[in-house]
N, C-alpha and C positions, 0 to 999 in steps of 0.2 A: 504493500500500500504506500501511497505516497500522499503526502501534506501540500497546500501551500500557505505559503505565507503574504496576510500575516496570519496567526492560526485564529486569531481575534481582531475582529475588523471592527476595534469596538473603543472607546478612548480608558481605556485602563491603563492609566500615568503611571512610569514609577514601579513597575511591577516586581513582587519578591515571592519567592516559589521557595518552598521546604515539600522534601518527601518523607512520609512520615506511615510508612509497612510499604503497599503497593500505590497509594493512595499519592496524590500532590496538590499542594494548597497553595492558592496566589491570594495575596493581599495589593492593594492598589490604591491609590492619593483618591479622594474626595473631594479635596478644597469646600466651598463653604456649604456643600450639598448635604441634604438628610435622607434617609441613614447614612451613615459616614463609614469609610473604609470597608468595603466590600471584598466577602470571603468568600470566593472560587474554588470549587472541586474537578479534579481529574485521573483518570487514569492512566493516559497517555500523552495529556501535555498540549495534545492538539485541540480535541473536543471536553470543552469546560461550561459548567452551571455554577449559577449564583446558589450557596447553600446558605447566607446570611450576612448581616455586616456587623461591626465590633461594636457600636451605636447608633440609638436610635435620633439623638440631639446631641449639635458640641457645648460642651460644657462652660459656654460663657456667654454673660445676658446678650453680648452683642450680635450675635449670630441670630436672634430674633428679628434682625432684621437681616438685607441683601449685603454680603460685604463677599465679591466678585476677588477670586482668588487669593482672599484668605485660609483661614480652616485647617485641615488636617491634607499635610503634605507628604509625601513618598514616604510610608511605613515600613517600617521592616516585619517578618513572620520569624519565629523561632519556635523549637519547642527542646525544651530541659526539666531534667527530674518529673514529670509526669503532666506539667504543663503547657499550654500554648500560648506564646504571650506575643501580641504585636505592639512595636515599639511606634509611637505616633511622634511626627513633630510639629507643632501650630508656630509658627516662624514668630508668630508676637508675643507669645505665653510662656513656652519652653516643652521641651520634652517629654509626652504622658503614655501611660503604660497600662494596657487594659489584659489580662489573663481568663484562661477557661481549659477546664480538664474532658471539657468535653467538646470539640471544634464542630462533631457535627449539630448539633443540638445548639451549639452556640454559647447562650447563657455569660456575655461576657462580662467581667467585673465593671464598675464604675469606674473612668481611667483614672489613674492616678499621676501625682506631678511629678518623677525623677528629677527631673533637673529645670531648674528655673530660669527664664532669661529672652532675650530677643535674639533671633539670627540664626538659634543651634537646630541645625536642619537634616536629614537626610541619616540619623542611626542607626547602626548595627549593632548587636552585641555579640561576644564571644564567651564561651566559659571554658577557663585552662587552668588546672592545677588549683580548684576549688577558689579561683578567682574570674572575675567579669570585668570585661570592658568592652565600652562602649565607642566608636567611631564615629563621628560628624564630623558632616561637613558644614559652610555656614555660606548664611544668604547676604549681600554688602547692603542688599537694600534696605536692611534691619542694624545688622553692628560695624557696616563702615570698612567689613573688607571679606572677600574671597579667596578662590584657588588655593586654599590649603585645608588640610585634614588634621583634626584632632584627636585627643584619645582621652576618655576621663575612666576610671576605675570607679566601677559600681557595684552596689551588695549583687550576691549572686540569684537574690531572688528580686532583682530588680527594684526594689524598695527605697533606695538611700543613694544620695553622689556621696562618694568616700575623696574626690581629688577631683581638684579643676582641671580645665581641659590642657591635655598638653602639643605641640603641633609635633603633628610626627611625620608631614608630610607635604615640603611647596611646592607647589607644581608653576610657579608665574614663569620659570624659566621654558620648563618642556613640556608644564601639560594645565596650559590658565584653563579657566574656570573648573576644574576639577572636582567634583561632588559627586553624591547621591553613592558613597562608599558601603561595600557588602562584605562582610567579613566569611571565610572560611579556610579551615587548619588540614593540611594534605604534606606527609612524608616530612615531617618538621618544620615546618614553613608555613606562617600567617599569610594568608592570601587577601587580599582586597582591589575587588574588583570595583572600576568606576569610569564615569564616561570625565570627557574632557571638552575641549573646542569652542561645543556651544550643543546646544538641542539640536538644531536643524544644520549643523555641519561638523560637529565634533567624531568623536570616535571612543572605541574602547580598550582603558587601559589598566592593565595588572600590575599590582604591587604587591613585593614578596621580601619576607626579612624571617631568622630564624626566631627574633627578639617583637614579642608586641609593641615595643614602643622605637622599632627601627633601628642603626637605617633602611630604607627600605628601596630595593633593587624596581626598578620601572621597565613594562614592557607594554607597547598596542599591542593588543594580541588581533583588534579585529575592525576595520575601516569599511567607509562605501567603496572604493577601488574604483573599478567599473559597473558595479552593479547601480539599481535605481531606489537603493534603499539608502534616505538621505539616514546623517547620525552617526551609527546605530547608538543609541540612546541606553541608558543607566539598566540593569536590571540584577537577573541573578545564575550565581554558577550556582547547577545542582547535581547533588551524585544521586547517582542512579542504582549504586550496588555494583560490587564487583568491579571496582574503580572505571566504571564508566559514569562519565559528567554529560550534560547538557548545559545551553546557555537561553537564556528567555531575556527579551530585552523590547524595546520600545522603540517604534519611527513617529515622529512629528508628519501628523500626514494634515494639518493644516486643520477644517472643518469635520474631517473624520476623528480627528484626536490622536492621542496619541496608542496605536494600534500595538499589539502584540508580536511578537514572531520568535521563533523556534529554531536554535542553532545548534548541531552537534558539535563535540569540544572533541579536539585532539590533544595529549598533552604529548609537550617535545620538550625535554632538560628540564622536567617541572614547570614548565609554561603550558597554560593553557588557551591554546589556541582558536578562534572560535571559528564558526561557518567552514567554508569553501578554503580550505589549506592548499596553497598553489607551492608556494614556498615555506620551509620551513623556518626559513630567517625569518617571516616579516607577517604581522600581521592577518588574519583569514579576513575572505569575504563574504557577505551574507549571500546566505540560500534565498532564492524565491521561492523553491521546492525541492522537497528532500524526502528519502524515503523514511519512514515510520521510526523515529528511534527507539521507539516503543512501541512491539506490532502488535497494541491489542487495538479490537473495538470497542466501540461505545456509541451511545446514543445521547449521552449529553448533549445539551445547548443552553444557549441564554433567550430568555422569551424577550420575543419582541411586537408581540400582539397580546390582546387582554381583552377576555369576554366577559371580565366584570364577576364574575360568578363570587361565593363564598363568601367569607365575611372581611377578609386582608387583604390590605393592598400586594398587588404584584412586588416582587423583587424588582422588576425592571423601574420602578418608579422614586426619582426624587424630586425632593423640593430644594431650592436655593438657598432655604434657611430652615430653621426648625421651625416643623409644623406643628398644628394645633387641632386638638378634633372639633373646634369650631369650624375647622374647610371642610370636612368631608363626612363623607359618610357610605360606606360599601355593603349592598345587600339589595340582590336582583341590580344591578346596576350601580355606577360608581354615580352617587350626587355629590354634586360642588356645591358650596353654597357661597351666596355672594357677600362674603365676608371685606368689611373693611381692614384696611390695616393703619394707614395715614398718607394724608395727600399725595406725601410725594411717591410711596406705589401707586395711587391711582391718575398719578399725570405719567410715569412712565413704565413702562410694562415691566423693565429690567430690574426694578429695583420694589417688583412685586412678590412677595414672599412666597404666597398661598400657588403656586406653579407647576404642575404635576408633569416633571419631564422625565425624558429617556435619550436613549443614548443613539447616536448612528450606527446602524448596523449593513447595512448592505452602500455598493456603492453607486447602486440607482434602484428606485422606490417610491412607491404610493402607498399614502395615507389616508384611513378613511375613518370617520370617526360620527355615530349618531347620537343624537340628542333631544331630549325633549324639554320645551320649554316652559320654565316658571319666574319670570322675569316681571315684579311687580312692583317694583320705586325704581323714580326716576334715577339713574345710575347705574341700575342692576345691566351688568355684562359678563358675556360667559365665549371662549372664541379657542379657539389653534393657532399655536406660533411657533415660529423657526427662532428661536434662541442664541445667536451671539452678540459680538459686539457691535456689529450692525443688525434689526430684527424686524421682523415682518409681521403681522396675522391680523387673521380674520375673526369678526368679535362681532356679534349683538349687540347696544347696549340700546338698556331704555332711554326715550328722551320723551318729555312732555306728552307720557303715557302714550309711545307706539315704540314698537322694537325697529332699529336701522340698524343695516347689517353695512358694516364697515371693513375696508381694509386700512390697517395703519403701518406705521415705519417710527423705528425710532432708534437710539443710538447709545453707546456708554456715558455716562456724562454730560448726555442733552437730559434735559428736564423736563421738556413736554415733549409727547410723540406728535407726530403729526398723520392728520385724517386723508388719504391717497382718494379713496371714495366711500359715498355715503348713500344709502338708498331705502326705504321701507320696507320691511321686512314683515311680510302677514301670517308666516304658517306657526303651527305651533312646536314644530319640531325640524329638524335639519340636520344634514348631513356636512360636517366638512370636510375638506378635502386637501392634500398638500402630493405637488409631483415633485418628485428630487433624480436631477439629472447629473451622471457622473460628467466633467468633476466638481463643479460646486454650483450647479444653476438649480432653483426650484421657482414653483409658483404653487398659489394657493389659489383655492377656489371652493365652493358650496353647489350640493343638487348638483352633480354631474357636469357643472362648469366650470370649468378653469377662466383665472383673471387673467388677459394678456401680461399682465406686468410680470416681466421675470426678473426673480435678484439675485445677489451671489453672496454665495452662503460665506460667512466668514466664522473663523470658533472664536471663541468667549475668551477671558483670561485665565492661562494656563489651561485650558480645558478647548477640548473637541466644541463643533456646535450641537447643542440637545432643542428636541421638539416636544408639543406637550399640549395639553389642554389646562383649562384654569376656568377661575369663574371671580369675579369682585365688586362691589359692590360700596354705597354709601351710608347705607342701611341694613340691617338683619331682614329676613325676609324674603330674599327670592332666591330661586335657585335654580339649577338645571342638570337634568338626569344623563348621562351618558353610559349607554348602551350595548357599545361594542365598540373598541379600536381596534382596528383590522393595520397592519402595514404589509406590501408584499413587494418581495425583491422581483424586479422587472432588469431586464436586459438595456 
């Protein structure tokens, strides 16, 4: 059998994989999205499902509101002495630590604060000789400077900093921006793997020393070369049994996010090499497709449609901040209810809390989405949106007791969206509709018609673009039912 990549066409930032019996679990960056850091199951690495996320809200008032690439940034997974702990960093708070003895069930602890502070970003932890430490890297945009890697000593059950951070590693000469470091220990040698260059043009580079606190020896093990895979971006080496590795790592694919993909590891002189090894001096390059490195099946997937049924929202769904059971309500169909929050979400749509999105999953697709109408004070609106930093959708809202059904446009940082077209709207239920054309055009439309207007999808901050339905309002009071979201991958 053979893969292609990426094996997730899905924006899971950051991604960090442990295998744990036959089983392997990815954890991935949320930023200021609820539920936060989402835990992935697989057996082979290729074909993965959402099994739950580490929380259900982030743990600070502010995130009650939209705050667009904050939040909880590239996590790491580990598991020790009988635990699974993912290590979280929120770039303004500091370092938090959420544990469960049981991953699939979930059941995670309330996180807790390891290390306090602004900037300390991207953690790993290692445990050697009844001791732990911890790896970060750090953001300039918070303490004023980058491209180096730290190391602080911490209790082994992750509870306490025992030592500030110490730099164990500057890359300004041969590897700037250097981040998002993953610790692993193979034949006497601390290994850590990390991307360098930049997101969308860096590369991946291995550090190896027989001392955790260095010096430590530098190799790329793995670049774009020729291939069309910009990066290759931050992720993780993982053993597979039998000292055979794998590498799982992330491309910057713009409005699709930051996707997944699947690299075999050669090791040569204790380097591990990744992708397409042409030469064994320099560097591998990534596969587009590769056979199975793990040849089981499965049937996993990530949903990416919702017929509403049960009583819980889908996994596939989040909101931009922590939500509240004042928006919702699931049973026979998902109702919104058109809940206020304050002015400034209801002048612009991006910096609207109450927003039930999902992720890109294919790379051309139609969205269809029904609804029934309960739209009863003036304000009350309910619509579908394409979600970045530039943003589109289509919306209801009441106005001097008759529903107009509207398309609008709006932007990061502009304050009021603006109204493209405006019309009467009489039925009491509707259908909307979104086409998405690879590689970033879409248009929306209602009833079976598309609006000429087509735009171009742009993603969010740090994040892929997500689409969604919503509903808001100026009043308690109205609301609207939706029915079935159907999406289907089209050619």
């Amino acid at each position: 059998m053979r893969y292609d990549n990426p094996v997730i066409l899905g924006d899971y930032s950051d991604p960090d994989v442990i295998r744990k019996g036959d089983n392997f679990y990815l954890v991935a960056s949320s930023f200021n999205h609820t539920p936060g850091v989402p835990v992935l199951k697989s057996k082979n690495l290729v074909d993965w499902k959402i099994i739950n996320y580490v929380f259900d809200e982030i743990p600070f008032p502010r995130f009650n509101d939209v705050c667009h690439g904050d939040g909880a940034w590239a996590p790491a997974i580990r598991y020790h002495n009988g635990l699974y702990y993912v290590i979280i960093p929120f770039p303004d708070e500091g370092v938090y630590v959420s544990a469960t003895d049981d991953i699939e069930k979930g059941n995670w602890s309330k996180p807790w604060c390891l290390i306090e502070g602004k900037g300390i970003i991207d953690p790993c932890p290692i445990w050697h000789k009844d001791k732990c430490y911890m790896v970060v890297g750090f953001a300039k945009s918070r303490i004023g400077f980058n491209s180096v890697l730290g190391l602080y000593e911490v209790t082994p059950d992750l509870k306490t900093q025992l030592t500030d951070y110490k730099i164990i590693f500057d890359g300004h000469n041969t590897q700037p921006t250097i981040e998002g470091p993953k610790f692993n220990y193979r034949n006497g040698y601390f290994y850590i793997m990390a991307p360098a260059g930049s997101v969308k043009a860096g590369w991946q580079v291995c550090l190896r020393s027989k001392d955790v606190y260095g010096p430590y020896e530098e190799k790329i093990v793995m670049l774009q070369n020729d291939s069309k895979i910009n990066g290759p971006h931050q992720g993780a080496l993982i053993d597979l049994k039998n000292d055979e590795w794998a590498f799982m790592h992330f491309q910057d694919m713009g409005p699709y996010g930051r996707v997944v993909h699947l690299q075999p590891v050669k090791w040569v002189n204790d380097w591990p090499l990744c992708g397409n090894v042409r030469d064994e001096l320099l560097g591998g390059t990534p596969f587009d497709s590769h056979d199975y490195i793990i040849d089981k099946k499965s049937s996993y997937s990530i949903p990416t449609s919702d017929n509403f049924k049960g009583r819980e929202l889908s996994v596939m769904w989040q909101t931009p901040a922590n939500k509240t059971s004042l928006w919702y309500d699931v049973n026979d169909g998902l109702t919104l209810y058109c809940a206020y929050h304050n002015d400034k979400a209801y002048k612009a749509l991006n910096m609207t809390p109450n927003l039930f999105l999902t992720k890109i999953a294919f790379k051309s697709f139609t969205v269809r989405t029904k609804c029934i109408l309960d739209l009863v004070n003036d304000g009350d609106e309910v619509g579908l949106c394409y979600m970045g930093s530039s943003y589109q959708y289509i919306c209801l809202r009441r106005i001097d007791g008759k529903n107009h059904l509207q398309l609008r446009q709006g932007y990061f940082n502009q304050d009021n969206d603006v109204i493209l077209f405006d019309s009467i709207y009489q039925n009491s239920e509707i259908e909307f509709m979104m086409k998405y054309t690879e590689p970033n055009i879409y248009q929306l439309g209602f009833d079976k018609t598309y609006f000429k207007n087509k735009f171009t999808a742009t993603p969010g901050r740090w994040i892929g673009g997500k689409y969604g339905i919503y509903a808001r309002g100026l009043k308690t009071g109205g609301k609207a039912v939706f029915k079935s979201f159907s999406v289907k991958k089209v050619k």
